[in-house]
C-alpha positions in Angstrom: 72.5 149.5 128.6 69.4 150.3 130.0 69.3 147.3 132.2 71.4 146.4 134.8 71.9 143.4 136.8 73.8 143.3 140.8 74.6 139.8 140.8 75.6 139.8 144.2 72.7 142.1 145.9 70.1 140.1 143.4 68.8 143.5 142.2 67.5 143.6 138.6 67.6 147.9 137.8 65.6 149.0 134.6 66.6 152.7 133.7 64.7 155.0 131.5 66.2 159.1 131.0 64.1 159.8 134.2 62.9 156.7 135.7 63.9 153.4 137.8 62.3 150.3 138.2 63.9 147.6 140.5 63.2 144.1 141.6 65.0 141.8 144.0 65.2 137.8 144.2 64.0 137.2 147.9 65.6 134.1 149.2 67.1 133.3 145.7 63.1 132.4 144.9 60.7 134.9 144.7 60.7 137.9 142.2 60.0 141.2 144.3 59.3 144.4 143.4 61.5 146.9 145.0 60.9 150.4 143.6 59.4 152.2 140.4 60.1 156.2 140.9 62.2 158.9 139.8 65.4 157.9 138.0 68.4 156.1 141.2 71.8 155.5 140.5 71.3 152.5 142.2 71.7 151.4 145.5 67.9 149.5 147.1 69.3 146.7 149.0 67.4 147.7 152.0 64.0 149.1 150.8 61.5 146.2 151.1 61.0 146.1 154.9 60.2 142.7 156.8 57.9 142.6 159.8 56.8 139.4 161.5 52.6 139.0 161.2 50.3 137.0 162.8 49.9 132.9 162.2 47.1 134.1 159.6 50.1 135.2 157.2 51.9 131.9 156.8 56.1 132.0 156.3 57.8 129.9 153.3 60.2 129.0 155.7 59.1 128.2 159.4 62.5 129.4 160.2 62.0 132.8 158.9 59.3 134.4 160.5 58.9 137.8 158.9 58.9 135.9 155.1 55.1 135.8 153.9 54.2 135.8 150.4 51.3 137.3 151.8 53.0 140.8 152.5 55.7 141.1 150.1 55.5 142.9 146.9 55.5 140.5 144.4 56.1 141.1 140.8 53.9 138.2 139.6 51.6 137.2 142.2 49.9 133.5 141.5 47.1 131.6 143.5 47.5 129.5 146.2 50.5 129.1 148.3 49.9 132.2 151.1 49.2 135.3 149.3 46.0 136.1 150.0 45.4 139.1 148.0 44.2 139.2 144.5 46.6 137.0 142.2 47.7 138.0 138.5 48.2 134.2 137.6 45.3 131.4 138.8 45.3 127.7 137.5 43.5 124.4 137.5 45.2 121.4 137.2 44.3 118.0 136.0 43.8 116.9 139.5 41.4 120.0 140.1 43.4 121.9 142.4 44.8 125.6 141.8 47.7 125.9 144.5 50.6 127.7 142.3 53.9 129.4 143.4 56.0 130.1 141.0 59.6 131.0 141.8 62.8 132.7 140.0 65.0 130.5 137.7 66.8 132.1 135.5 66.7 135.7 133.3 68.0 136.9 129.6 68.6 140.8 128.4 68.3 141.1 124.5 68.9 144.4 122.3 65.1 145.5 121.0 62.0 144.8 121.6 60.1 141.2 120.1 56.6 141.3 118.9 54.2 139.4 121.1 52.7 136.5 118.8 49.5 137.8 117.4 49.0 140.2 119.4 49.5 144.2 118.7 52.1 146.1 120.6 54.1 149.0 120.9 57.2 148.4 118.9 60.9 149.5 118.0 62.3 150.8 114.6 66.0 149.6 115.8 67.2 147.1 118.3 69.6 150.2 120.1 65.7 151.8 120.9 65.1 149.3 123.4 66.4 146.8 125.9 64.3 143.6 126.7 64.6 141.7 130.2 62.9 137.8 130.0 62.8 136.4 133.5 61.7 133.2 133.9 60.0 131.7 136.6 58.6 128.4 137.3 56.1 126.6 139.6 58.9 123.3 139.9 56.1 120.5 141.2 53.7 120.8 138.0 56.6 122.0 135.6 54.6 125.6 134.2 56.8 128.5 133.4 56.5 131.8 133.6 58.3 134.4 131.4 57.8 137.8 132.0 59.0 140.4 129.5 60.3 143.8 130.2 61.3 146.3 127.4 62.6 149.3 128.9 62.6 152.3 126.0 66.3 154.1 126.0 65.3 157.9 125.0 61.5 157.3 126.4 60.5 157.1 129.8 58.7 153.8 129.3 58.8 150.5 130.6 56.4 147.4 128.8 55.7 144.4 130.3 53.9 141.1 129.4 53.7 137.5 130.2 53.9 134.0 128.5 52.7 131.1 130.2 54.4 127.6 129.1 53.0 124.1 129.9 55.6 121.9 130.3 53.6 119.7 132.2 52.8 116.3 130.5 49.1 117.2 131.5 46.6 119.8 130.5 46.5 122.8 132.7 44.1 125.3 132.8 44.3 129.2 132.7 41.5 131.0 135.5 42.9 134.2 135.3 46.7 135.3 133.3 46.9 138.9 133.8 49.6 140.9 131.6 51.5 143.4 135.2 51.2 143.4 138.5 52.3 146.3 140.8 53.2 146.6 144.3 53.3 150.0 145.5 54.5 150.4 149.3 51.6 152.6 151.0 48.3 153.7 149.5 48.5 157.3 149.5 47.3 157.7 146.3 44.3 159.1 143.9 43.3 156.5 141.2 42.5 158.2 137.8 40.6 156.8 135.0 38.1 157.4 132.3 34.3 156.6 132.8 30.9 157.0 130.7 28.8 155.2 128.4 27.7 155.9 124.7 27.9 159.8 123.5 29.7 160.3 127.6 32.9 158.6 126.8 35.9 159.1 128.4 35.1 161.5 131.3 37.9 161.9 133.6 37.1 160.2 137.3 39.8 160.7 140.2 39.0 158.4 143.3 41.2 158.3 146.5 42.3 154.9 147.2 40.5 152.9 150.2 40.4 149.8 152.2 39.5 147.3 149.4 39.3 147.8 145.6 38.6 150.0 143.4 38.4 148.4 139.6 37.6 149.3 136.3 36.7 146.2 133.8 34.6 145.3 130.5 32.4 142.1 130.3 31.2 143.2 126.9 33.7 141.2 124.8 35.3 144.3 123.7 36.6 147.5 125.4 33.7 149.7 125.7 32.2 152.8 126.5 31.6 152.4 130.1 35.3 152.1 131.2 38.7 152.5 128.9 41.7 149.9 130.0 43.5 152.9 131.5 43.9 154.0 135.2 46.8 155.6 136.5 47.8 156.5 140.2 48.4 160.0 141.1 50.1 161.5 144.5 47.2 163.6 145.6 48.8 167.0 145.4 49.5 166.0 141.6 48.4 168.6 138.8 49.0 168.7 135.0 52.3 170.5 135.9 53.7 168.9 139.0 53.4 165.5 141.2 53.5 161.7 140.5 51.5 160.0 138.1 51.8 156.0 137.5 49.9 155.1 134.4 49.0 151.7 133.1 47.7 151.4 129.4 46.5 147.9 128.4 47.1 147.6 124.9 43.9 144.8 123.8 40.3 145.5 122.8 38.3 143.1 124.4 37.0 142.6 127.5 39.8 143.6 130.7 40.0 144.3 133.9 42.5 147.0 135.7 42.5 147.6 139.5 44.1 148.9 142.8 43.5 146.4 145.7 44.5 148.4 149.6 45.5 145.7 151.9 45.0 145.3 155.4 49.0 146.9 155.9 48.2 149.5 154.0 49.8 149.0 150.2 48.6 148.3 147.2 48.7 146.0 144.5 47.5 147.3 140.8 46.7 144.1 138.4 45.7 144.5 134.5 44.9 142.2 132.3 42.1 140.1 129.9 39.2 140.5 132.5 39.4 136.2 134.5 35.4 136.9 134.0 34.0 134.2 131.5 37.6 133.2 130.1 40.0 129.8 130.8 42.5 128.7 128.1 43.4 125.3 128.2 47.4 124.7 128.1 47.6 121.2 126.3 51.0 119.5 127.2 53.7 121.6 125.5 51.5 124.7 124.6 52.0 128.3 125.7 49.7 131.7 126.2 50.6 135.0 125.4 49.1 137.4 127.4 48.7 141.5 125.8 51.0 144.5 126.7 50.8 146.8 129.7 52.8 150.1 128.8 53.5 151.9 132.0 54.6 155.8 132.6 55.7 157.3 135.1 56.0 161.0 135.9 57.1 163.2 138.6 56.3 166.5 136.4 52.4 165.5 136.7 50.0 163.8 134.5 50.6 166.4 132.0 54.2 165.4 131.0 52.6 161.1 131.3 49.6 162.3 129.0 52.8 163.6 126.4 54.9 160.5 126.9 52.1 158.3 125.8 51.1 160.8 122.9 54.5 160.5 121.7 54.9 156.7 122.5 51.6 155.7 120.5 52.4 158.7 117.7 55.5 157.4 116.7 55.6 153.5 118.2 51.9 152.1 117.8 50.5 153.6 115.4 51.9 152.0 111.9 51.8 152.8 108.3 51.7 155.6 105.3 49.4 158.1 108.0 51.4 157.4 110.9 54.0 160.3 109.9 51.4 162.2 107.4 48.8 164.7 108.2 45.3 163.2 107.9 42.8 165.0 104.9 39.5 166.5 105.7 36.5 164.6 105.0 32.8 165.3 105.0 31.0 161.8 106.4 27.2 161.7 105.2 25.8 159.8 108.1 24.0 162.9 110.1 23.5 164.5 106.6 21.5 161.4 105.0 21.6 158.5 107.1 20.3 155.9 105.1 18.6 157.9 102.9 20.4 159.0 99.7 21.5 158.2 96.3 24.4 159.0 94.0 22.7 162.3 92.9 22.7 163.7 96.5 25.7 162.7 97.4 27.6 164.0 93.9 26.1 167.7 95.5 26.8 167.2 98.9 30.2 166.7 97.6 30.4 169.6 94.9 29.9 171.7 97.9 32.9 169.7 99.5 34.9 170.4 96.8 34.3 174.4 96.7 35.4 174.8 100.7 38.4 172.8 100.5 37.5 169.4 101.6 39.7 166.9 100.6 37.9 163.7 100.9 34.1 162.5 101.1 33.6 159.4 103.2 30.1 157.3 102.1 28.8 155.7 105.6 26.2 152.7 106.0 23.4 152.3 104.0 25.6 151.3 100.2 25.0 148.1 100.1 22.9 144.9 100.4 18.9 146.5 100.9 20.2 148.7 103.2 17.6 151.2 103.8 17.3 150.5 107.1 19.6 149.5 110.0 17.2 146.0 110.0 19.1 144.1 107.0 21.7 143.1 104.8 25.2 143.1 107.2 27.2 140.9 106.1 26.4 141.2 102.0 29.0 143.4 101.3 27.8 144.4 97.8 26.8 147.4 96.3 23.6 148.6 95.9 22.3 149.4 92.3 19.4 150.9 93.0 20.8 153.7 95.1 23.7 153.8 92.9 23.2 152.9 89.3 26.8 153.1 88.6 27.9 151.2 91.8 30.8 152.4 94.2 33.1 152.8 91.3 30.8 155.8 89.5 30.8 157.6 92.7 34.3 157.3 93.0 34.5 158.4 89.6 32.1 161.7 90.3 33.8 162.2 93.1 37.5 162.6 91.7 36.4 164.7 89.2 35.5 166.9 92.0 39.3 166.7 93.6 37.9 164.6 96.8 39.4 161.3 97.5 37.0 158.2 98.3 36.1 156.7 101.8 33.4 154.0 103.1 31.9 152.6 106.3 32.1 148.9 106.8 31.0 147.3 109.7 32.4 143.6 109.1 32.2 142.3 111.8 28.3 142.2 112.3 25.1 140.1 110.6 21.9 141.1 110.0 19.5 138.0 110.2 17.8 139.8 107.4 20.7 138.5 105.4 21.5 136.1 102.3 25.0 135.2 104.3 22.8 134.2 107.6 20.4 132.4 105.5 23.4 130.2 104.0 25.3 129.9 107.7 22.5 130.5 110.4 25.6 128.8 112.5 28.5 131.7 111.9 27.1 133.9 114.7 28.3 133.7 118.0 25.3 131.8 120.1 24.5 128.8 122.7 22.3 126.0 121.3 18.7 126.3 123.0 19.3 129.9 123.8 18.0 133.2 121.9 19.8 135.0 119.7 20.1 138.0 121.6 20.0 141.1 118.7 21.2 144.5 119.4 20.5 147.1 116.6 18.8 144.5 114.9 22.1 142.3 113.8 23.8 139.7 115.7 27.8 139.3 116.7 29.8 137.0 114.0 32.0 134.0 115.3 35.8 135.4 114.3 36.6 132.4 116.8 36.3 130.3 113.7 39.0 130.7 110.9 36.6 130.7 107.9 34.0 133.2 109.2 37.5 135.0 109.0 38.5 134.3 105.6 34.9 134.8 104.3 34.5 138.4 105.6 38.5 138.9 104.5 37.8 138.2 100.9 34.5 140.1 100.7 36.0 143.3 102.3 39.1 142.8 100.0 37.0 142.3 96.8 35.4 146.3 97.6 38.7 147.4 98.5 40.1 146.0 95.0 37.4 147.4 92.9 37.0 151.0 93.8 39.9 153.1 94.2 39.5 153.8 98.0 42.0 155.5 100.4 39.8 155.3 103.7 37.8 152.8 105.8 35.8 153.2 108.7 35.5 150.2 110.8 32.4 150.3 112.8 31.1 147.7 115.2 27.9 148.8 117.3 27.5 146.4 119.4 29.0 143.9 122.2 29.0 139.9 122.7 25.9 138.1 123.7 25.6 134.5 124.2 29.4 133.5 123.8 29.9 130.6 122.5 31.4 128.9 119.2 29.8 125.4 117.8 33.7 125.1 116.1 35.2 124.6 120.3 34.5 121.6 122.0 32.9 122.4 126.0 36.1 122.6 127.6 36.9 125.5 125.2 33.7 127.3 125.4 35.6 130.4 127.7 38.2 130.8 125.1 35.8 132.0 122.4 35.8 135.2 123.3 39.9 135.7 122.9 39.9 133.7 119.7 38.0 136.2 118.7 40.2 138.8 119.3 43.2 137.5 118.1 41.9 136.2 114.9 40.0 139.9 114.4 44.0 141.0 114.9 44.9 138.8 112.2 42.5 140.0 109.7 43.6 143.9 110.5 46.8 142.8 109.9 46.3 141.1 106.7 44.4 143.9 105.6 46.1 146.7 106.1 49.2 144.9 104.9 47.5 143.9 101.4 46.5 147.7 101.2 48.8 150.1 102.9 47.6 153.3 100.8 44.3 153.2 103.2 44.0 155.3 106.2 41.7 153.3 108.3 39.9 154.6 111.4 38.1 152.6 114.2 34.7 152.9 115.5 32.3 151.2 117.9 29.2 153.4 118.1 31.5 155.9 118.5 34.2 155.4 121.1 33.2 151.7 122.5 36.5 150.3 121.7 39.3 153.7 121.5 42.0 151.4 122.8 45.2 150.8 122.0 45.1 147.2 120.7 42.7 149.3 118.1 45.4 152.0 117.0 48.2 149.7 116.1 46.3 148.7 113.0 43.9 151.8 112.4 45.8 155.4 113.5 42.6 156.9 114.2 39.4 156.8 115.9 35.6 157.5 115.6 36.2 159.7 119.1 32.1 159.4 119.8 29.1 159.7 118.1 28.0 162.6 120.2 29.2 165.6 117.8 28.0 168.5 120.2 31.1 170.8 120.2 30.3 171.2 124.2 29.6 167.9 125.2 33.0 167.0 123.1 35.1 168.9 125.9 34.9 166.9 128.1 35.4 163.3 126.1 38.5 164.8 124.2 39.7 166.2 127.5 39.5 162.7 129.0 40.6 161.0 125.9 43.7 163.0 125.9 44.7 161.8 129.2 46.3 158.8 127.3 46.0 158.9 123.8 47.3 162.0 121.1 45.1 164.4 119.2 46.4 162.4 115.8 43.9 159.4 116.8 40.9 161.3 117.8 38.7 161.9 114.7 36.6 165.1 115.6 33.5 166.5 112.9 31.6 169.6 112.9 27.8 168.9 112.5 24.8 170.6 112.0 22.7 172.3 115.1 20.9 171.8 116.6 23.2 168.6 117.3 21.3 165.3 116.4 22.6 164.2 119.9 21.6 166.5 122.5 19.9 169.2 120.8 22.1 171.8 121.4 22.7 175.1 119.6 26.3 176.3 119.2 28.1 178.9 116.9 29.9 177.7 113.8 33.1 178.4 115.1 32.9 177.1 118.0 32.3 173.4 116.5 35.4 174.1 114.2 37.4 175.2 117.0 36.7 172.1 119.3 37.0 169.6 116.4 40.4 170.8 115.5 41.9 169.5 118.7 42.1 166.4 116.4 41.2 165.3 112.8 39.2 167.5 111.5 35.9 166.7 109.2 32.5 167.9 108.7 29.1 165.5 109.3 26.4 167.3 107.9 24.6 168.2 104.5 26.7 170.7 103.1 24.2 171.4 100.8 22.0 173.5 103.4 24.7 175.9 104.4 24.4 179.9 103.9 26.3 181.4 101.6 28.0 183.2 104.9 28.2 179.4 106.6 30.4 178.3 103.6 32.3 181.4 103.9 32.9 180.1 107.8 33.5 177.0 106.6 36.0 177.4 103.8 38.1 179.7 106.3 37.9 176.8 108.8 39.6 174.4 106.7 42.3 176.4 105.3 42.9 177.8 108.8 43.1 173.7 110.1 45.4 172.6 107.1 48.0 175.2 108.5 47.6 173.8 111.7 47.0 170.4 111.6 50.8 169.1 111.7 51.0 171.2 115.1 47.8 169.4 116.5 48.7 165.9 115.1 52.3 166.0 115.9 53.5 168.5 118.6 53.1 168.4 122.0 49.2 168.8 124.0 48.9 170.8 127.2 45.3 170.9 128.9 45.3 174.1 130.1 41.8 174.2 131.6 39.6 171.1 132.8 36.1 171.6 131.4 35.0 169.4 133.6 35.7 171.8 137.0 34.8 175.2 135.3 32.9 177.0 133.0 35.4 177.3 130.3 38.1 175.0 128.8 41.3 175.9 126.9 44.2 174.0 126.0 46.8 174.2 123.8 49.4 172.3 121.3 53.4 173.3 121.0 55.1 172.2 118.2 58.1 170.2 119.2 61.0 173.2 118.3 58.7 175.6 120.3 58.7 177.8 117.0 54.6 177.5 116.5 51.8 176.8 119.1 47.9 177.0 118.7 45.8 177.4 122.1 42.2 177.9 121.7 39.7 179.1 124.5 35.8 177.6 125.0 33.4 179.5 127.4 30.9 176.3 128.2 28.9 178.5 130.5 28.4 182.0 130.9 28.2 184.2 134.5 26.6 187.7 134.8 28.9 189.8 135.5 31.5 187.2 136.0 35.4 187.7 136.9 37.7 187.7 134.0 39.7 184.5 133.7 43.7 184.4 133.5 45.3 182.0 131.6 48.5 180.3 131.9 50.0 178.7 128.7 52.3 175.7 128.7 55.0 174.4 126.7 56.8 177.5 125.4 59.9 178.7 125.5 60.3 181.1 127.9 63.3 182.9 125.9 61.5 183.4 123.0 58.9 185.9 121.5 55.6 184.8 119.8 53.2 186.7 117.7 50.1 186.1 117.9 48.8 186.0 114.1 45.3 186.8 114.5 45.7 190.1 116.5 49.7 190.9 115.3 50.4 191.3 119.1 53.8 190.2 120.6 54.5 188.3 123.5 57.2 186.9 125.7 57.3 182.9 126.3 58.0 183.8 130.5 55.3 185.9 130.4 52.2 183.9 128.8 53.5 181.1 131.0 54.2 182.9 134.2 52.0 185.4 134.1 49.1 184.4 131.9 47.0 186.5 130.0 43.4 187.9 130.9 41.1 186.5 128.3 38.2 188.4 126.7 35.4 185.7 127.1 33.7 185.8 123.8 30.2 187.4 123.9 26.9 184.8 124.0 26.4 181.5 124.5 29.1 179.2 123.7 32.0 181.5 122.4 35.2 180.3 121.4 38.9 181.8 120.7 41.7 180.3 118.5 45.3 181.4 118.6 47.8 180.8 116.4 51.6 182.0 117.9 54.4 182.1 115.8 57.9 182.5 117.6 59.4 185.7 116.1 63.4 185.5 117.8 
């Protein structure tokens, strides 16, 4: 088992193939954390250190001198009671006051791994992939429990870890602030590591030494967003792709969090994540209990490059659900930057003749189908077709398009209103608002209540009518734009923080529903883009809407970031027309396919205005993508080259035997008379020899990983190279 208990030392040891984590009972009260690190056969007793502090860090015990909540490494910090530094549990009590200490009491180890009540989370396939560890804790003069739940993955290095908050109190109690982990690490020698940007700049990677103080990542925007991604990980500094210590923590919700590493005045550090304490309370009636999401945390002592794979293979194969989890995704053809709103069934019926003639497998109809939806100033949240632009509604495009071999697809963005609506004329009172205040718009359309059930059910049925009608195997799930004036007529006031996480779990009940009542669909998240490429996302849709900025060089970086935490088979990447609607930027055909096959491949343009020599390019592209795509989607990613520090980029994807491998090579800049570069692949196997099948040369696994290889930078701006290696003994 991978969790073991020493009664008589009170050590709690969680084992993964390569990793530890240990606690300790202090005192027979408090939960400590004692270690997480490369794998130990056991041992610990003596690692948490005790030194007596001033009068300003009060002792438990008078009698013990050196015990202070405020300096030991707690594994679930709460408010009040002489730990100063920032808490992962706050409350308010019916009397008004928040002191909390909540203390050891008992603990249970189960085979497997339980869901969390409505909430998404990794999962197992078979109780023997998985040990769970519930210890509970509880504050004994108001009665709360604490249970916090550890899985511990048997063949993964992964360890999960929750919290459920029970009021056995026989009065109300308040929630301030119920984060999901807490982490005490014993010094703060450390780089902090997480992804940064904002619309069409998502995802960039930042790496920050740690300081005195905090350094935090959050979103206020009542969804994940584009300006931070709930994912930082500490890093030794000497750490590389290839070698050092990584700690990562991945937050798996899609609303509005909070993740940060807090250096004390002695010099550690405490890393907290969680639903962000800003604007949210829950209120714990007598007998009522709060689930709080799923951290998953990684560590690596073989650099961020083997915790990048472990979460690639973790979310692959153990968030991700359904018929596409396992299958290689088709190539589509999206019509947004080729029409926008402007089109009928006539334009599209060519753009996807063309489709059909290069070997694109399925055309995906974006916004503008129904309502009067010529514009993006109406008609979300009438989710019927419209006639005018198509005579013979969704199901005689469907029809035109099968005849052409391409399966169906179409945007939806349900979660939005348009006040130029007939459902906001009937129910002005469905959107999210405060009486007496504005209804803040963004993009012309306003945020709908999900707090409220039959918002829910309204929007359910309507999608599910669509979805029943047309034969359609693909939905894009858009949402462009973030919470405004939160607040739900359906709560009464001392509910008004809760709105925004009733929300969220009842938009988890309606994926779930969905994609339950049609598992043939492969649907794919979007928020502008990538405002909400999070994990809470993936467990229901396998793929996301990676940004909307299409520029094949502006899309090295944000897949390069992306990558950090989530796997090529959930990044949805599109070749567009140039110059790109984004940046204006003018790149070679190639080039764009090369960079968007580092994921799921699909073209965004009209098809109709290509050269007979750009369909050529084209038609090559896919059928070169289709026998490489289950490499991408399901082997094994290794970031050769940060395009962020250099001119260039490369990386490269192994399948998982080591038999096949595809690297590819970007110049992003080019230098006068500039050194040649040398690249080192990753991932091979160093026995073995590989032919390249694109120049029928042979090479040895030690040597294109030892050695390297000098690359021939391709002439002009923007070049590209794509190799496909084949192990030949």
């Amino acid at each position: 088992m991978s969790i073991h208990v020493n009664e008589q030392d009170q050590l709690i040891y969680l084992h993964t193939p390569k990793t530890s984590y240990v606690m300790q009972i202090v005192d027979g009260r408090f939960l400590a954390h004692v270690y997480w690190g490369r794998r130990v056969s056991g041992g610990m007793q003596h690692f948490i250190h005790y030194a007596q502090r001033p009068s300003f860090s009060p002792n438990w015990d008078s009698s013990k001198s050196t015990m202070t909540l405020d300096t030991l490494p707690q594994e679930y910090p709460a408010y009040g009671t002489g730990d100063f530094r920032h808490p992962a549990l706050e409350l308010r009590y019916a009397d008004g006051t928040s002191a909390t200490e909540i203390e050891y009491v008992t603990h249970r180890i189960n085979k497997g791994k339980p869901r969390l009540e409505g909430l998404p989370a990794v999962y197992v396939e078979q109780d023997e992939e998985a040990d769970t560890l519930e210890i509970e804790l509880q504050d004994r003069v108001s009665g709360l429990k604490v249970i916090l739940q550890y899985s511990v993955y048997q063949d993964r290095d992964v360890i999960t870890r929750s919290a459920r908050i029970i009021n056995e109190n026989v009065h109300a109690v308040r929630l301030e602030a119920a984060l999901s982990a807490a982490v005490d690490f014993h010094h703060d020698q450390y780089e902090m590591i997480h992804l940064a940007g904002t619309w069409a700049r998502e995802r960039h990677v930042k790496r920050t030494p740690l300081t005195s103080g905090a350094v935090a990542i959050e979103s206020r925007r009542g969804a994940s967003g584009h300006e931070h991604n709930p994912f930082l990980a500490l890093v030794s500094p000497d750490a590389t792709e290839s070698s050092g210590e990584a700690y990562g923590f991945s937050f798996v919700y899609s609303g509005s969090f909070v993740g940060r590493a807090d250096v004390d005045q002695y010099g550690t550090t405490r890393v907290l994540m969680g639903i962000n304490p800003f604007d949210f309370s829950w209120l714990l009636d007598s007998g009522e209990s709060f689930q709080a999401p799923e951290v998953v945390m990684v560590y690596s002592y073989e650099g961020i490059g083997e915790m990048s794979r472990t979460y690639h293979r973790l979310y692959r194969e153990r968030l991700c659900r359904g018929l596409y989890r396992d299958e290689v995704r088709p190539v589509k053809v999206n019509n947004w930057e080729a029409t926008y709103f402007s089109f009928n069934a006539e334009k599209l019926g060519q753009i996807g003749s063309v489709a059909s003639e290069l070997g694109i497998e399925m055309f995906v109809l974006d916004d503008g189908w129904f309502g009067r939806r010529d514009s993006d100033n109406s008609s979300l949240g009438d989710w019927v077709e419209d006639r005018k632009k198509l005579p013979n509604g969704l199901h005689g495009v469907y029809e035109d398009f099968h005849s052409k071999n391409l399966k169906f697809g179409l945007w939806f963005e349900p979660e939005m209103v348009s006040p130029d609506s007939d459902l906001y004329r009937a129910h002005p009172e469905w959107c999210l608002h405060v009486e007496g205040r504005r209804r803040t718009e963004g993009r012309r359309q306003l945020v709908l209540d999900f707090s409220r059930r039959e918002v829910c059910d309204y929007i359910y049925n309507q999608i599910a009518l669509v979805l029943e009608s047309t034969p359609i195997v693909y939905v894009k799930w858009d949402m462009n734009r973030n919470m405004t004036e939160i607040g739900s007529p359906a709560l009464p006031p001392e509910r008004q923080r809760e709105t925004a996480h009733r929300y969220m779990l009842n938009l988890y009940d309606m994926m779930e529903k969905l994609t339950n009542r049609f598992p043939h669909i492969l649907f794919e998240s979007c928020s502008g883009g990538g405002g909400r490429f999070d994990p809470g996302m993936l467990y229901y849709m396998p793929q996301t809407w990676t940004s909307d900025n299409t520029d094949a060089i502006a899309r090295l970086a944000i897949q390069h970031g992306t990558s950090l935490v989530y796997p090529a088979s959930a990044m949805a990447s599109h070749v567009s027309a140039v110059p790109n609607h984004i940046m204006g930027r003018t790149t070679p055909l190639q080039t764009r396919g090369h960079v968007s096959m580092a994921g799921v491949l699909g073209y965004e343009q009209d098809l109709t205005k290509l050269t007979d020599e750009e369909k050529k390019v084209v038609s090559e592209q896919v059928e070169l993508y289709k026998s490489i795509r289950s490499i991408v989607l399901f082997g094994d990613q290794y970031r050769l080259v940060n395009p962020t520090e250099n001119g260039h980029a490369s990386w490269m994807y192994v399948s998982r035997d080591k038999t096949q491998a595809v690297w590819t090579y970007v110049s992003a800049s080019i230098v006068g008379n500039g050194p040649i570069p040398y690249i080192r692949m990753q991932g091979l196997d160093p026995a073995k020899l590989y032919e390249v099948l694109e120049t029928g040369e042979v090479y040895q696994g030690d040597e294109l990983m030892y050695a390297g290889m000098p690359v021939k930078v391709p002439h002009g701006d923007f070049g590209s190279i794509m190799w496909r290696l084949k192990a030949v003994q």
